[in-house]
Structure formats: C-alpha cells, structure tokens
C-alpha positions as CSV (number, residue, x, y, z in Angstrom):
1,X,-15.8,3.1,-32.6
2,X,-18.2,1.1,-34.4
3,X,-20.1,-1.9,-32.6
4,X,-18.3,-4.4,-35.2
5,X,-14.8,-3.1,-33.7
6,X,-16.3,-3.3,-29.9
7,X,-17.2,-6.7,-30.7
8,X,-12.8,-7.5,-31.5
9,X,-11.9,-6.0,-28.4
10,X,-14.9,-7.3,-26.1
11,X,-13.8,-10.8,-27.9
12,X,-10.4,-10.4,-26.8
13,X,-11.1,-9.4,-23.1
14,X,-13.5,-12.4,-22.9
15,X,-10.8,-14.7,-24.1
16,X,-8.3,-13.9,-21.4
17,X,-10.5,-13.3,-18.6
18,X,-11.4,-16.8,-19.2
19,X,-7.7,-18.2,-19.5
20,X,-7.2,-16.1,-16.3
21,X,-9.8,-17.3,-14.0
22,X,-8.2,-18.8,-11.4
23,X,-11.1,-19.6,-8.6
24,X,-8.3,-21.5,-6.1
25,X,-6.4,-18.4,-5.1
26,X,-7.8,-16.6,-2.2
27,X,-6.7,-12.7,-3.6
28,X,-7.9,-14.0,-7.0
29,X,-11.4,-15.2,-5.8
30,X,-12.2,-11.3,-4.0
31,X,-12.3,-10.0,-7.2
32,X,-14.4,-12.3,-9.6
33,X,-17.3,-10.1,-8.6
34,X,-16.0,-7.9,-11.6
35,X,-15.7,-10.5,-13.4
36,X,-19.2,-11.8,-13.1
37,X,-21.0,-8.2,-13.9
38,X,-18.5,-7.9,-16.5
39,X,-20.0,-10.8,-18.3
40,X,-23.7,-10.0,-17.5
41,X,-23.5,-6.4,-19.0
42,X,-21.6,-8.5,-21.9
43,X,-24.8,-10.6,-22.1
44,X,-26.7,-7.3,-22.1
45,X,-24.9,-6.1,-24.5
46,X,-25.2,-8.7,-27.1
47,X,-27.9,-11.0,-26.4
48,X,-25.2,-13.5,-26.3
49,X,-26.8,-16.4,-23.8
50,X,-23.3,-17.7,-23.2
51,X,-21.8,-15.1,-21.2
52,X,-25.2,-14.7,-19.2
53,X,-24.4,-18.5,-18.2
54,X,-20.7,-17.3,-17.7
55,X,-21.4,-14.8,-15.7
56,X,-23.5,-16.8,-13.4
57,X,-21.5,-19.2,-13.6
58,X,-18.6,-17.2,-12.3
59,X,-20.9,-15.7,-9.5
60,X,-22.1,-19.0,-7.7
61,X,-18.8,-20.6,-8.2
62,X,-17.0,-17.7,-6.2
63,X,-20.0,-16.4,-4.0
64,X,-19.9,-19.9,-2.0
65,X,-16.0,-20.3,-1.5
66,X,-16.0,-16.7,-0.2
67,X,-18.7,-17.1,2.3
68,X,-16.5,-19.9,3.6
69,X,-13.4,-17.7,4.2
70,X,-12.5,-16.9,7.9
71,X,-10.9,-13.7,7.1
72,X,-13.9,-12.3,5.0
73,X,-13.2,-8.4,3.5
74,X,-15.7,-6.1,3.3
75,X,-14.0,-3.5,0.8
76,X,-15.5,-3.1,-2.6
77,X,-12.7,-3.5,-4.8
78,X,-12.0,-7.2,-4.0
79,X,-14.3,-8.2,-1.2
80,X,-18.0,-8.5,0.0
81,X,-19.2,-5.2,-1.0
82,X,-18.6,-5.9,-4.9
83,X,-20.0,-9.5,-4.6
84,X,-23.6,-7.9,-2.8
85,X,-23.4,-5.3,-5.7
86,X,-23.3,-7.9,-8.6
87,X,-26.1,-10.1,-6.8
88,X,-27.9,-7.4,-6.0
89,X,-27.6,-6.4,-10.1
90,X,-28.6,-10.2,-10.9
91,X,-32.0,-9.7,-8.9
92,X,-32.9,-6.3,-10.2
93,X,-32.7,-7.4,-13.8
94,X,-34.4,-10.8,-13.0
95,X,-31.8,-13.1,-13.5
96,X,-31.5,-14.6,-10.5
97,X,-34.5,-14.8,-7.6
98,X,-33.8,-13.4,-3.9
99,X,-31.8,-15.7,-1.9
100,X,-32.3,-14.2,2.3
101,X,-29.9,-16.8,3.3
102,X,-27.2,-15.3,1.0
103,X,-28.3,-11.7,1.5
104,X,-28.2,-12.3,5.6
105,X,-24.5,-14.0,5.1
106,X,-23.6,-11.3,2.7
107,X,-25.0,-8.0,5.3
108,X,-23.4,-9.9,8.6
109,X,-20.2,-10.9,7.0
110,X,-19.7,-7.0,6.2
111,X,-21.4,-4.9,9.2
112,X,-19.1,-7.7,11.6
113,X,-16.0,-6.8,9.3
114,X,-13.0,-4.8,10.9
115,X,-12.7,-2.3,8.2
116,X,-16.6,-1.8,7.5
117,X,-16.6,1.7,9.5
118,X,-13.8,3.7,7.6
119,X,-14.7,6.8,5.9
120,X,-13.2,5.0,2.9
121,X,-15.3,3.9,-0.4
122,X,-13.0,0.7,-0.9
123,X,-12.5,0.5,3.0
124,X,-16.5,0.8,4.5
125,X,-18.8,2.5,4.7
126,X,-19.4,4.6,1.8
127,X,-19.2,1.8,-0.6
128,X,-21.8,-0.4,2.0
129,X,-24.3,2.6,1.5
130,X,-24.3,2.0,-2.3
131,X,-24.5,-1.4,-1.5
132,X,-27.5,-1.5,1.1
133,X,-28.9,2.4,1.4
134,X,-29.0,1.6,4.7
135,X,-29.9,4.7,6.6
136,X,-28.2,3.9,10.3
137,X,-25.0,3.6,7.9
138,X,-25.6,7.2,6.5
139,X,-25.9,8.6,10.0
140,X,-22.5,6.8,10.9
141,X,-20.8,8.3,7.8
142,X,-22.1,12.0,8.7
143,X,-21.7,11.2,12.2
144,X,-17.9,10.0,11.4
145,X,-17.0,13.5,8.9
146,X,-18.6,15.8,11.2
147,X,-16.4,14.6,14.0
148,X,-13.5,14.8,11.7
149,X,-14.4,18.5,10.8
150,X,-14.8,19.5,14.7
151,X,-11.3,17.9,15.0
152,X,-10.3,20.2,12.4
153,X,-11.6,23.5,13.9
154,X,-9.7,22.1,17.1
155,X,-6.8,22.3,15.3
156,X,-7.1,25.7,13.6
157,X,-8.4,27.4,17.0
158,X,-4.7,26.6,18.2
159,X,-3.1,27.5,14.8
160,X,-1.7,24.3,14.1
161,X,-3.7,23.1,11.2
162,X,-1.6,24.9,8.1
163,X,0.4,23.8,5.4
164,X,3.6,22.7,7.9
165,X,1.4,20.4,9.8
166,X,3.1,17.2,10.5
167,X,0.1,14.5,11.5
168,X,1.1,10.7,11.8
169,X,0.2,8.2,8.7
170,X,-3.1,7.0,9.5
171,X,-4.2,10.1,9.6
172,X,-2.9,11.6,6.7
173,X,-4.4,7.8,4.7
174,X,-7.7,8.5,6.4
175,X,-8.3,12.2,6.5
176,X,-6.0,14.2,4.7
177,X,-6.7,12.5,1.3
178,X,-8.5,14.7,-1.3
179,X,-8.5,12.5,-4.1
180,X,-11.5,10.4,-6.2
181,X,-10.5,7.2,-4.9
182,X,-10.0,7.0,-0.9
183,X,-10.2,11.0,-0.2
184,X,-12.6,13.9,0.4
185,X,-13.2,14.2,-3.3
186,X,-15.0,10.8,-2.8
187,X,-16.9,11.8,-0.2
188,X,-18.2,15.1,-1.6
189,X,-19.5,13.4,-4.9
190,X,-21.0,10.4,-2.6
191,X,-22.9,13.1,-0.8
192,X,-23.6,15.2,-3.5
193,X,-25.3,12.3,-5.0
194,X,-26.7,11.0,-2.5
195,X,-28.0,14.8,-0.3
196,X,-31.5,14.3,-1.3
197,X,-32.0,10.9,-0.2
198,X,-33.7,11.7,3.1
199,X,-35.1,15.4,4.1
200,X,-34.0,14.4,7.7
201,X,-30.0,14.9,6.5
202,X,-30.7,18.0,4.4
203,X,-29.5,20.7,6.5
204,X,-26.1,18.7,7.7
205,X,-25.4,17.3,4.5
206,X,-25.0,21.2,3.2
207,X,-23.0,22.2,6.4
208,X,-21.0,19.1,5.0
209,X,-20.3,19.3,1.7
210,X,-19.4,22.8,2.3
211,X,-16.7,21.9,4.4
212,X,-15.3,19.2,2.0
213,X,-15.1,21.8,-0.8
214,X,-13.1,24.4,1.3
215,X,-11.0,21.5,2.5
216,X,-9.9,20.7,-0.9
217,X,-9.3,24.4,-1.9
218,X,-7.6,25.2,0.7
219,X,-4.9,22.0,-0.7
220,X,-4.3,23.6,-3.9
221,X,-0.9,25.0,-4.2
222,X,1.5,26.5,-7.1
223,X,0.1,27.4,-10.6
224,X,1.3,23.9,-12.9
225,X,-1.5,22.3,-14.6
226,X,-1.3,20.3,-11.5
227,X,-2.3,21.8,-8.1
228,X,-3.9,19.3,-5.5
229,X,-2.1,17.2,-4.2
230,X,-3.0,13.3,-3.0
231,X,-2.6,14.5,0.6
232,X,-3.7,18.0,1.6
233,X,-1.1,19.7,4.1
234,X,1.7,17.0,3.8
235,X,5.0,16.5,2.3
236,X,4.6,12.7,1.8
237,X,3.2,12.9,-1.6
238,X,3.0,10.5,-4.3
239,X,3.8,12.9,-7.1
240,X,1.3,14.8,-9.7
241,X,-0.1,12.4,-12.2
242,X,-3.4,11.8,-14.8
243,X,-5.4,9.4,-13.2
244,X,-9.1,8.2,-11.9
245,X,-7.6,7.7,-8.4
246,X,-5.5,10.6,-7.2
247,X,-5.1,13.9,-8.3
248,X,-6.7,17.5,-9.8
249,X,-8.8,15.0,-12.6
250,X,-10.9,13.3,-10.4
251,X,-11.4,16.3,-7.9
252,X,-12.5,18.5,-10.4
253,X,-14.9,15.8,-11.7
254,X,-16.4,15.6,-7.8
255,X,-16.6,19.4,-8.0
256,X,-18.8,19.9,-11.1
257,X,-21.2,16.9,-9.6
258,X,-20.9,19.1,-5.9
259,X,-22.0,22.3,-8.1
260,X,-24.9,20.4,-10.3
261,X,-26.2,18.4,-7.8
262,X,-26.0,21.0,-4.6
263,X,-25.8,24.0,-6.4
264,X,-22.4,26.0,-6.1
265,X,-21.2,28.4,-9.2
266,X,-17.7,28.5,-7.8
267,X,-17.4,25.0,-7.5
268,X,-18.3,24.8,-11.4
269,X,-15.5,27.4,-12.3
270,X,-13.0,25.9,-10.0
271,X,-13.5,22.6,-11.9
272,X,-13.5,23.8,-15.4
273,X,-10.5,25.3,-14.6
274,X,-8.6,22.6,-13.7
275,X,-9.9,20.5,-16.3
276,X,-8.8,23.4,-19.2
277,X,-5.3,23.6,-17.5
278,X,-4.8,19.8,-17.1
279,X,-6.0,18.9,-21.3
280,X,-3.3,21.6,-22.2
281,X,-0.2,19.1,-20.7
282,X,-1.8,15.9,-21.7
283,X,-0.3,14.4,-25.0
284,X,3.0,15.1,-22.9
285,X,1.9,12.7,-20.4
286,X,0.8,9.7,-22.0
287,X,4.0,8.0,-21.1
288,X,3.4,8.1,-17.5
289,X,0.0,6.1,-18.4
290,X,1.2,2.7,-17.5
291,X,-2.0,0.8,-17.9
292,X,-5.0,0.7,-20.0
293,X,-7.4,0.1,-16.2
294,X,-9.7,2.4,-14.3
295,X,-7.6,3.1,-11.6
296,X,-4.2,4.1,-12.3
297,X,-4.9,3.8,-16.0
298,X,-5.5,5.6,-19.3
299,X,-9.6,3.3,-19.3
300,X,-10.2,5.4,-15.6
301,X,-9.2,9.0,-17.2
302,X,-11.2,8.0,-20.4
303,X,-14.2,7.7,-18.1
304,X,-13.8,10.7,-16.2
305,X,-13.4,12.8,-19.7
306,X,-16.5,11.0,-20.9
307,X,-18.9,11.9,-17.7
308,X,-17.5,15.2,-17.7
309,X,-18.6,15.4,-21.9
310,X,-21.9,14.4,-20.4
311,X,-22.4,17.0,-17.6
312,X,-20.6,20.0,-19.9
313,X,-21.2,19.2,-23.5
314,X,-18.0,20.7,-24.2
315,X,-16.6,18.8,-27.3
316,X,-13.3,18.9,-26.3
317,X,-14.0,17.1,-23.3
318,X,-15.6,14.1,-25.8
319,X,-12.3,14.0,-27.7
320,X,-10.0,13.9,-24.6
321,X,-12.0,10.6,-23.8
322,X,-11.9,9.1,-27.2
323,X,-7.9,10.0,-27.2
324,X,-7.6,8.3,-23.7
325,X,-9.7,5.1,-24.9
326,X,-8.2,4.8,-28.3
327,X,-4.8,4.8,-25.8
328,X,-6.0,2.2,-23.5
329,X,-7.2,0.0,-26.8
330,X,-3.6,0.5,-27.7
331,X,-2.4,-0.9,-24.3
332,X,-4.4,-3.4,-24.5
333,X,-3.6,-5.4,-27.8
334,X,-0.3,-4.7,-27.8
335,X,2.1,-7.7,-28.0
336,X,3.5,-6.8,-24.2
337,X,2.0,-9.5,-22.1
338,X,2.1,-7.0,-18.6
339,X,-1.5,-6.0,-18.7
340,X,-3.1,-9.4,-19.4
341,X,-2.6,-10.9,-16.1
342,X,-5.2,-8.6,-14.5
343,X,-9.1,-9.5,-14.6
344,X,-10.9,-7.6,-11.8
345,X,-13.4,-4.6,-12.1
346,X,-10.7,-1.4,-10.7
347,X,-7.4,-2.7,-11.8
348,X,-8.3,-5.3,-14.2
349,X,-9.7,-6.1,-17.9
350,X,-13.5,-6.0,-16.7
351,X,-13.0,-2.7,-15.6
352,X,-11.7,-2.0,-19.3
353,X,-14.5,-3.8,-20.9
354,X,-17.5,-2.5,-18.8
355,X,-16.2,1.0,-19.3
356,X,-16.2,0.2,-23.3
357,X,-19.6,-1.2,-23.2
358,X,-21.3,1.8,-21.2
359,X,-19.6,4.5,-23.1
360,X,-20.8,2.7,-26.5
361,X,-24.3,3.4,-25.1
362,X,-24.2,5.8,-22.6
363,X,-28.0,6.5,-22.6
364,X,-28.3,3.1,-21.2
365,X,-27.6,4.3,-17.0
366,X,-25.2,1.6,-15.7
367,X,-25.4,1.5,-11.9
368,X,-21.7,0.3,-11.6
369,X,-20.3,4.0,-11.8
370,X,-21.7,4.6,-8.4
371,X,-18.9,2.2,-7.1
372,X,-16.5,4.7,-8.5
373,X,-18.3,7.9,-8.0
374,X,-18.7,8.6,-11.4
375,X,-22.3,9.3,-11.8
C-alpha cells in the first residue's frame, strides 16, 4: 500500500473516531486512551499539527473525568493502565512535561485497584509492569506463577491433573488459559521479553518459562490445522478460530519469541509448524473473520503474520499479512455500518489505524505492541 492510499483510510478512521467520541459515557471514557495515541502516532506520522492537538486534546479531556470516577479500573484495555501508557508516551517524545500529581493519582489509583494482582495482561499485573517496570510487581508476578506451577505438581503427584480434569471456572479463566490474550501464551512472551531485565530473576525466569512451554504442549490435541485449545484440560471451549486473542496463532507467535529470546530449538519448530498447518486452511476461514480489529479481528491476525515476517523472513509469512490487512481494509469501508461504532485501541478503529501506521514503517519500533505482546 502506497502512503497516498494510507492517507484514504487513515482519513476515514479519523473522521469517525471523531463523530464517535463520546466523553459522557463512563465505558466510552476507559478507552479514549487509544484514541489519544492513535492520534499522536497519526501526528507522527504525518506532521499533521492538528491531530497532535487532537490527541492531546482527547487525553486531558478524559484523563481528568477518569481520575474522578469512584470505581476506577486498572486493566489496560479500557482503564488506568492504557491512560499511564499514552501519558507516559506523551513525556518520552516531549510533548507533554512530567506532571507527579498525575503520575501519583495514576500509580495509587492502580496498585489500590481490586483486579491489579491477576496474572492477567488486561486484568493486572503483567500489563502494570509494562506500564511502570516496577520491580516489587515482577517479584509478585513470578511469585504468583511459581505458586501456580507448585499447585500444579500437587495435582499431578495425586494423578488428577490430566486431560478429564474438571476444575471450577475461575480457575479454568485464570490458569488454564493458553492463549495470547489472557493465557500462558501471554505470559511466556511477557517473560521472554522481559528475562533479562534483572540478573537477580535469571535463574527463576528459565525454571519458568520452561514450565509455560510444557504447559502449552501438553494442551495440544488431534492433528487439524488447529490443536490448542483456549483452555488447556477442559471441555468448556470456545471453539478453534484465527485470531490475536485465542488460539494456535498467537501461541505459536509467543513460542518463536520464547525460542529467540531464551533460546529453545524446539520451541522454534513447534511454532513453525503450526503456523505452516494453520496458512494451509486460511482462505477457507475468512468468513469466520467478523471484524477488521486486533482482537477478534482480521487487523490482530494481520499483525501477528507481520511480526512473525519479521522474526522469520519467510515471504509467505509477509503475504499472509498483506491478505489479512487488505481483508480488514475491506471490512472497514464497506457500506455495513457494524464496525464503525467501535473506536478504542483492542476492539476498535485505533487499534486498526495504529496497526496500519506501524506496519507502513515497521523500522520505526512502536512501543504499543508491548501492550499486546507482540514485540
């Protein structure tokens, strides 16, 4: 895509983010964080003053009705976590100077949240870490799986942890995920990442990941293009699909970072072989792509192709993303109404449009894809 076509689309997402903006509604306001670094890597992008003062804009309008909200949420995808991202984004480029009053409001608001401690990178912890690299929070997150993992020998030392076992539903949300977006596949990409940030962690953080990467083979079942399932060990399962969130594309992105960044051949293989299995069935499932977003949508499996391009060099792997983009492009001017409703930065048209801008220019590193492992 040439930058004169970006510019038509980019146009068009500006136009209705703007008509949508709606900074009255409480579910609305959580996720004009997206909204506001949408428009700042827009300004980035082309120079273009006016969305820097939109995205700004946007920012203060929502930062200060937030902060007034008694219910505050910490998660990232519409709550605290994404607002201290974007400021935190404004600073390090210079647009904005430090505020403390803000950034003390903005760390107490999630450390005293409810949800700030699950193992969950929309839920806590691992999405605060990318937020604040706060150390004590690292220790609570390897503190938090290694528990989980002596749990699990519990179970196996009585023989009850196999592929019958029956465990209650906040367990199975919590721990028995594997996928990219609230699972293990998450976790092993955030630690892969992150393994090197302090010498003091090395050791565990191996013992770790390790345990993560048997954990998701050992949920791989049946020989379909398809073979993890959302939840490892459980019959409540929300079907096989194509997607950023759940499923064999987004593990076997989190196991080729796991084998670059840690260093684990097997891992590599395992992941190339998914991904060669899965791009054989794809044209066949581009029905089941309901949206053109990074979550559930054709935009998030775009990405994933892309990042994978850039880890493998494969060119296959480059056209799978251009098909997937070109299909979310599609989506997205087409004269259905359904997908123009939706503004934020997961499930929403700034996802779409940050994801266009990056991959335009991927030698310009966007910090963003750390919020949904993708770096």
């Amino acid at each position: 895509m040439n930058k004169q076509d970006l510019n038509i689309i980019l146009k068009y997402i500006d136009d209705t983010i703007t008509e949508k903006i709606d900074f009255g509604s409480t579910s609305k306001l959580n996720e004009l964080w997206g909204v506001a670094l949408y428009f700042l890597n827009r300004y980035e992008f082309s120079r273009n003053k006016k969305k820097l003062n939109k995205s700004l804009e946007i920012f203060e309008k929502s930062i200060s009705k937030i902060l007034l909200l008694k219910n505050k949420n910490a998660v990232l995808h519409d709550g605290l976590t994404g607002y201290s991202f974007t400021y935190n984004q404004l600073v390090k480029k210079n647009i904005i100077e430090r505020d403390f009053l803000l950034e003390v409001a903005l760390i107490d608001s999630i450390i005293n949240s409810p949800n700030n401690i699950k193992l969950d990178l929309f839920d806590g912890s691992l999405g605060n870490f990318i937020v604040t690299k706060n150390q004590n929070l690292l220790e609570l997150i390897l503190n938090s799986i290694s528990s989980f993992f002596d749990e699990v020998n519990t179970y196996r030392s009585k023989g009850e942890f196999s592929n019958n076992i029956s465990l209650n539903d906040t367990l199975e949300r919590y721990y028995l995920n594997v996928g990219l977006a609230h699972g293990w596949a998450s976790k092993l990409s955030f630690l892969s990442t992150y393994g090197k940030i302090s010498k003091k962690y090395d050791k565990e953080i191996l013992k770790i990941t390790q345990n993560i990467y048997n954990l998701i083979l050992e949920s791989k079942s049946g020989d379909s293009a398809f073979q993890y399932p959302t939840f490892a060990f459980s019959k409540k399962n929300l079907g096989k699909r194509l997607a950023w969130c759940h499923n064999d594309l987004g593990i076997a992105y989190s196991l080729l970072t796991y084998s670059n960044k840690i260093g684990n051949s097997n891992a590599k293989k395992e992941a190339i072989k998914i991904i060669d299995k899965i791009s054989k069935e794809e044209v066949q499932l581009r029905l089941k792509i309901n949206d053109p977003y990074i979550c559930h949508g054709s935009m998030g499996i775009a990405l994933i192709y892309f990042q994978i391009y850039l880890q493998t060099k494969n060119l296959n792997h480059i056209k799978l993303s251009n098909y997937w983009k070109e299909y979310a492009i599609e989506q997205l001017t087409s004269e259905e109404d359904l997908f123009k409703y939706e503004i934020g930065f997961l499930q929403g048209l700034s996802g779409v449009g940050l994801s266009l801008i990056y991959m335009q220019n991927p030698q310009n590193k966007v910090d963003w894809l750390e919020l949904i492992h993708l770096c």
